[in-house]
Residue frames as qw, qx, qy, qz and C-alpha x, y, z in Angstrom:
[[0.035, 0.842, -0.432, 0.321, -6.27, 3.44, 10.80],
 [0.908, 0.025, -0.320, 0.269, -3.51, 1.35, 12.11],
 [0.017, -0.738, 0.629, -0.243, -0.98, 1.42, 15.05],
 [0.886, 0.189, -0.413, 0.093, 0.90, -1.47, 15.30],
 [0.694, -0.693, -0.003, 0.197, 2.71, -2.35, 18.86],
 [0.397, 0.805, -0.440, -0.006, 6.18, -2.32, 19.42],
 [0.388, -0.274, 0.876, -0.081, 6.50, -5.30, 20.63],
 [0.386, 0.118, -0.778, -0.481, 6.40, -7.90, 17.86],
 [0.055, 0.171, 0.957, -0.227, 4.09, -10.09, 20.24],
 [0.220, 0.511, 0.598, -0.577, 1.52, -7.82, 20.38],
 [0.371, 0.384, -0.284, -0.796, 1.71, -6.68, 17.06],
 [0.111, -0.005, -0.897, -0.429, 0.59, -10.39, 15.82],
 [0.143, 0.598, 0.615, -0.493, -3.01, -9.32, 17.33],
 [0.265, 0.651, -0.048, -0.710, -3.00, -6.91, 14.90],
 [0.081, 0.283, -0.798, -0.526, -2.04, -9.16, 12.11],
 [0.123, 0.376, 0.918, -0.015, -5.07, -11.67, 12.88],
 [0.192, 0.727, 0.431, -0.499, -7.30, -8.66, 12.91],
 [0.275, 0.569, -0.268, -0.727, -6.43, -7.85, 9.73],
 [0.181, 0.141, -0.802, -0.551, -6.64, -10.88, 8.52],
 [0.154, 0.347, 0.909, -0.173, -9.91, -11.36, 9.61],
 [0.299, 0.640, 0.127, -0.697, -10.91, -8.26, 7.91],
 [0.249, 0.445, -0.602, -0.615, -9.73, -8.87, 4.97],
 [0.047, 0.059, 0.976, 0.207, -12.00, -11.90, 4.49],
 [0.282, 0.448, 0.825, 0.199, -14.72, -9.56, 4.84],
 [0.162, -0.679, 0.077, 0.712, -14.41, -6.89, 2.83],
 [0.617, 0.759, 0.147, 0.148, -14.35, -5.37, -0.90],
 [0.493, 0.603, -0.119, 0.616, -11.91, -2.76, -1.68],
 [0.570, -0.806, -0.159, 0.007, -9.76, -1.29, 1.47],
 [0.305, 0.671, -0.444, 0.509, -6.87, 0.37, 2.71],
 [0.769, -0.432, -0.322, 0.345, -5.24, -0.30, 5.42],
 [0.504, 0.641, -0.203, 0.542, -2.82, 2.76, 7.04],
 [0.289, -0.908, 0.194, -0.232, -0.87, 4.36, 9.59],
 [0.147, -0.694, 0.682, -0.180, 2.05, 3.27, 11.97],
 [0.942, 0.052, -0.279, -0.181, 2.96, -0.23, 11.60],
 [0.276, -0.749, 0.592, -0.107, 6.08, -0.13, 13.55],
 [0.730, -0.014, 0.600, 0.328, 7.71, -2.72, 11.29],
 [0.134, 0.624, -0.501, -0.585, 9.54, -3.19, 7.63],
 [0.794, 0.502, 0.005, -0.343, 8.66, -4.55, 4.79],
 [0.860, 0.436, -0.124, 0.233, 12.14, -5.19, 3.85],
 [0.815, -0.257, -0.096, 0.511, 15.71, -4.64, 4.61],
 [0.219, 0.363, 0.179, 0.888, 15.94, -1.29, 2.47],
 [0.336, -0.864, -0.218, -0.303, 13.25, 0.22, 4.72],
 [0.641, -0.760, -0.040, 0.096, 15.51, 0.67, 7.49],
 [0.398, 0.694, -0.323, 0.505, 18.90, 2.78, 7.75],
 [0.678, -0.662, 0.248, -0.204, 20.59, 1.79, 11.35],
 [0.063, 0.623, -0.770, 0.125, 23.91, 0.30, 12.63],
 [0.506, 0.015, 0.814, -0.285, 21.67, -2.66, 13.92],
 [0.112, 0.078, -0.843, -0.520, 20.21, -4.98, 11.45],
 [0.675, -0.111, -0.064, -0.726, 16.76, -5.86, 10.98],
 [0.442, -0.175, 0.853, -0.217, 14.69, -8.51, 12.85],
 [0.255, 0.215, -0.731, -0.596, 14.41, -10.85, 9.65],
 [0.065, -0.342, -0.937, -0.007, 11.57, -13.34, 11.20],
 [0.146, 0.558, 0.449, -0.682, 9.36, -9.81, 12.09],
 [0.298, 0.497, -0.253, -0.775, 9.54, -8.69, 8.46],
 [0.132, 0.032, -0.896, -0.422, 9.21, -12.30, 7.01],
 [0.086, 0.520, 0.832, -0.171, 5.48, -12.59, 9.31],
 [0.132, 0.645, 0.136, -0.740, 4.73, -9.13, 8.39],
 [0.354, 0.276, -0.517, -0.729, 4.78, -9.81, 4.76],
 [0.091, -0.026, -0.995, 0.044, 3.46, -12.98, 5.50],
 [0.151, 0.732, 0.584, -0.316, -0.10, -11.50, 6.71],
 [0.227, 0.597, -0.110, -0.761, 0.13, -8.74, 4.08],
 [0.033, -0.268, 0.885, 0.378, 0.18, -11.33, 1.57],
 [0.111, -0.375, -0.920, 0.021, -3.01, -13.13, 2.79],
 [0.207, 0.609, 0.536, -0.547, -4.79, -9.94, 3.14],
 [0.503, 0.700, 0.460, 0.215, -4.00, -8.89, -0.50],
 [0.118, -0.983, -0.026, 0.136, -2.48, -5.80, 0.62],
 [0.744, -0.079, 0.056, 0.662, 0.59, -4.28, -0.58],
 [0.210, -0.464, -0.082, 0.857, 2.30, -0.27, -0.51],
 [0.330, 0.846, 0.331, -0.259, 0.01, 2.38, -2.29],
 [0.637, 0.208, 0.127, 0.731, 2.37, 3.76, -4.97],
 [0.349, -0.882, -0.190, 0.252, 3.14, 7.59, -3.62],
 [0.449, 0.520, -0.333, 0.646, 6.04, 9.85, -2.66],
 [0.452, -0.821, -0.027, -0.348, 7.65, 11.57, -0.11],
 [0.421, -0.583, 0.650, -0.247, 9.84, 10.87, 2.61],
 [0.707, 0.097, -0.701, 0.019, 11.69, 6.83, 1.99],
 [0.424, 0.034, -0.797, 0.429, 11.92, 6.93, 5.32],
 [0.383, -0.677, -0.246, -0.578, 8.66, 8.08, 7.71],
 [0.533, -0.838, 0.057, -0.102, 10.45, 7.98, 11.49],
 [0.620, 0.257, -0.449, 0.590, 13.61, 8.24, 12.81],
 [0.610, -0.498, -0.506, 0.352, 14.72, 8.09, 16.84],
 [0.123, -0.953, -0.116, -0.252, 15.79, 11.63, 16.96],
 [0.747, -0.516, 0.076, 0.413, 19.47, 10.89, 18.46],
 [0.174, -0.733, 0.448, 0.482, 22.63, 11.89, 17.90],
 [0.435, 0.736, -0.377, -0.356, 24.41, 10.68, 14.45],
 [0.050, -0.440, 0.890, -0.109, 26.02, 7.82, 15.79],
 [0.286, 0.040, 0.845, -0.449, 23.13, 6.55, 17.10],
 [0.457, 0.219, 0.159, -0.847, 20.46, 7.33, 14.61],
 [0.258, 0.251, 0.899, 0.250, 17.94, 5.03, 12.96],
 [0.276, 0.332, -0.203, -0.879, 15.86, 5.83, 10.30],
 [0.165, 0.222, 0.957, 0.091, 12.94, 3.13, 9.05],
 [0.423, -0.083, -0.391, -0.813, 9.80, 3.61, 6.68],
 [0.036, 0.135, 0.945, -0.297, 7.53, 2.46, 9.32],
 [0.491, 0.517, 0.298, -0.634, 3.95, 4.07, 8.62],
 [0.285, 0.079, 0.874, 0.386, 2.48, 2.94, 5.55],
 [0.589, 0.341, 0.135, -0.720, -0.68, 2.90, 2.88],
 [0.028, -0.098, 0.904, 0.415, -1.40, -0.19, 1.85],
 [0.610, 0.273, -0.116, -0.735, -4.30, -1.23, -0.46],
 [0.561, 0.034, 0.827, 0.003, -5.72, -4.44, -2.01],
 [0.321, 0.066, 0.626, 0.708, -6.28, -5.30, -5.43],
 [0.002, 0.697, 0.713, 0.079, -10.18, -4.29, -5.16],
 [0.043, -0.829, -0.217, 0.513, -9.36, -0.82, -3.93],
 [0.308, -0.329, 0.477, 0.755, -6.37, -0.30, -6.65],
 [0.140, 0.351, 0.799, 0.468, -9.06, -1.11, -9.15],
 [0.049, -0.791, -0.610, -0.007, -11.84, 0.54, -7.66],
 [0.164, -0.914, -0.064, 0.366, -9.74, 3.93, -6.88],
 [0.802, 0.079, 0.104, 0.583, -7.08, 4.57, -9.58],
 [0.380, 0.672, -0.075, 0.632, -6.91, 7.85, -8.94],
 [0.628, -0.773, 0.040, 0.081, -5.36, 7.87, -5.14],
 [0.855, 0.116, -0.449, 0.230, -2.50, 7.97, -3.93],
 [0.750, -0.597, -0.192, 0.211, -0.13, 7.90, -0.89],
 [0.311, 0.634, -0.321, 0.631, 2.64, 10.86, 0.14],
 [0.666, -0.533, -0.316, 0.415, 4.49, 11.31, 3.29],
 [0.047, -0.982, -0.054, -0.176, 4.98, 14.61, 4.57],
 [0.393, 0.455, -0.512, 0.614, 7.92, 16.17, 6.33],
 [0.491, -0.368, -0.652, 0.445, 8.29, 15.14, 9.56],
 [0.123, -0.772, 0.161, -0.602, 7.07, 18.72, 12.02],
 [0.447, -0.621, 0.456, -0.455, 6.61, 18.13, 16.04],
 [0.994, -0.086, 0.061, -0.025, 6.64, 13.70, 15.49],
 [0.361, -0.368, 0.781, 0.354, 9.19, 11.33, 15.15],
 [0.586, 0.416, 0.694, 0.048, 6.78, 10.13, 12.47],
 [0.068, -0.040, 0.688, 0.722, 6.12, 11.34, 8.76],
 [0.584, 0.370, 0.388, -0.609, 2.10, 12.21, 7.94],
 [0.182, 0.032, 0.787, 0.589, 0.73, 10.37, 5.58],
 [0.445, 0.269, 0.537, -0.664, -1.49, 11.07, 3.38],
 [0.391, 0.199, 0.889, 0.127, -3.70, 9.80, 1.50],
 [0.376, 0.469, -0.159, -0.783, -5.32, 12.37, -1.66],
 [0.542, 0.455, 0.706, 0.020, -8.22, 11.08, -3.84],
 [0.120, 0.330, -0.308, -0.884, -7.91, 12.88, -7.57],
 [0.616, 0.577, 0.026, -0.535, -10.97, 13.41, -10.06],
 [0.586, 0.113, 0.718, 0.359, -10.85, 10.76, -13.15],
 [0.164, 0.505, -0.211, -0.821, -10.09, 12.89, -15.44],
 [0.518, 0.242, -0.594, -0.567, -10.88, 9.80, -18.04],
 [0.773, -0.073, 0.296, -0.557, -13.85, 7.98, -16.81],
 [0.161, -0.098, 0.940, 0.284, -13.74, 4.17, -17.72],
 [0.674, 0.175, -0.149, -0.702, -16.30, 2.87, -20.06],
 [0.819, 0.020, 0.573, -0.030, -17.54, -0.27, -20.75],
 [0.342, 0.334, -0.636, -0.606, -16.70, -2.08, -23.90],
 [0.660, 0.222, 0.406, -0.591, -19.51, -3.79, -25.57],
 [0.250, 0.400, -0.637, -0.609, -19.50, -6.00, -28.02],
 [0.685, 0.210, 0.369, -0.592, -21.93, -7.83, -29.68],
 [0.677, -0.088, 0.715, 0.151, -22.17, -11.14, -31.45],
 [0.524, 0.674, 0.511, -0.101, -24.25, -9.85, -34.35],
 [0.160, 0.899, -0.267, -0.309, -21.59, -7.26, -35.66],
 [0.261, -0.476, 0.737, 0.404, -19.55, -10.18, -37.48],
 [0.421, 0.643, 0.639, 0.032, -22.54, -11.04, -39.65],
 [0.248, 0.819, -0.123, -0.502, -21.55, -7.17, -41.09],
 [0.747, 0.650, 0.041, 0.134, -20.65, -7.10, -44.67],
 [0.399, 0.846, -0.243, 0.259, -18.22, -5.01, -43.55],
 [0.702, -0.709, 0.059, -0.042, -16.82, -6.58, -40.09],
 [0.806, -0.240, 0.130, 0.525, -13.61, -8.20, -41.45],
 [0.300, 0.780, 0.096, 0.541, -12.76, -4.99, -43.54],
 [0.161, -0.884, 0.087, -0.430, -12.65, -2.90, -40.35],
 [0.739, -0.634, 0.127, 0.190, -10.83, -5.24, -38.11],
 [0.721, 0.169, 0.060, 0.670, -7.80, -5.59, -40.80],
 [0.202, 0.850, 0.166, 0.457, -8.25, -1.65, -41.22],
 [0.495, -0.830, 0.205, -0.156, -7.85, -1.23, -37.10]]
């Protein structure tokens, strides 16, 4: 679980600490409040985004492997609660994953709720049943010695 400052200084504590996880580790997720964007489309606000916060933020998400669980829900997971004039709206909270988990879990994924008493968006995170186990495939040197081996590959 992740909360991420709001002050870009302190969040870059958090960035080292992930990337020091992520060097040891298998398969992982990373989530919660990251109080930052990914990108310019994350964020809906009369002020512009701060383009060097989102360029170091991808910048350590990169080097840990990690990138957005694919999901639904809410595009946007807080907003300040002001008047109309004033509001901002930004997909801060996340689920991100690395390539080991994406592999190791393919049946997850990541929804954001409707906001209730937060400014924030729950996320969550829902493991489903493989409905179609993976198997190995096996194959063996000795099956092209069949009589019949090139028969059946034109056939397939």
């Amino acid at each position: 679980m992740v909360y991420g400052s709001n002050n870009a200084t302190f969040r870059r504590a958090l960035w080292d600490s992930l990337v020091t996880h992520s060097t040891t580790v298998g398969a992982w997720v990373a989530m919660g409040d990251f109080n930052i964007i990914r990108s310019a489309q994350e964020k809906f606000s009369n002020t512009p985004p701060d383009h060097a916060d989102i360029t170091e933020f991808n910048a350590c998400l990169d080097v840990c492997g990690l990138d957005d669980l694919s999901g639904s829900g809410s595009e946007f997971t807080w907003f300040n609660k002001q008047d109309p004039s004033t509001r901002v709206y930004s997909k801060l909270d996340k689920i991100l994953t690395n390539a080991k988990w994406t592999l190791a879990f393919t049946q997850t994924s990541a929804s954001f709720l409707a906001p209730t008493v937060s400014d924030h968006c729950p996320g969550l995170l829902t493991f489903y049943d493989d409905p179609f186990p993976k198997k190995q495939f096996k194959f063996l040197n000795c099956w092209i010695d069949h009589p019949d081996y090139k028969h059946k590959v034109r056939e397939a």
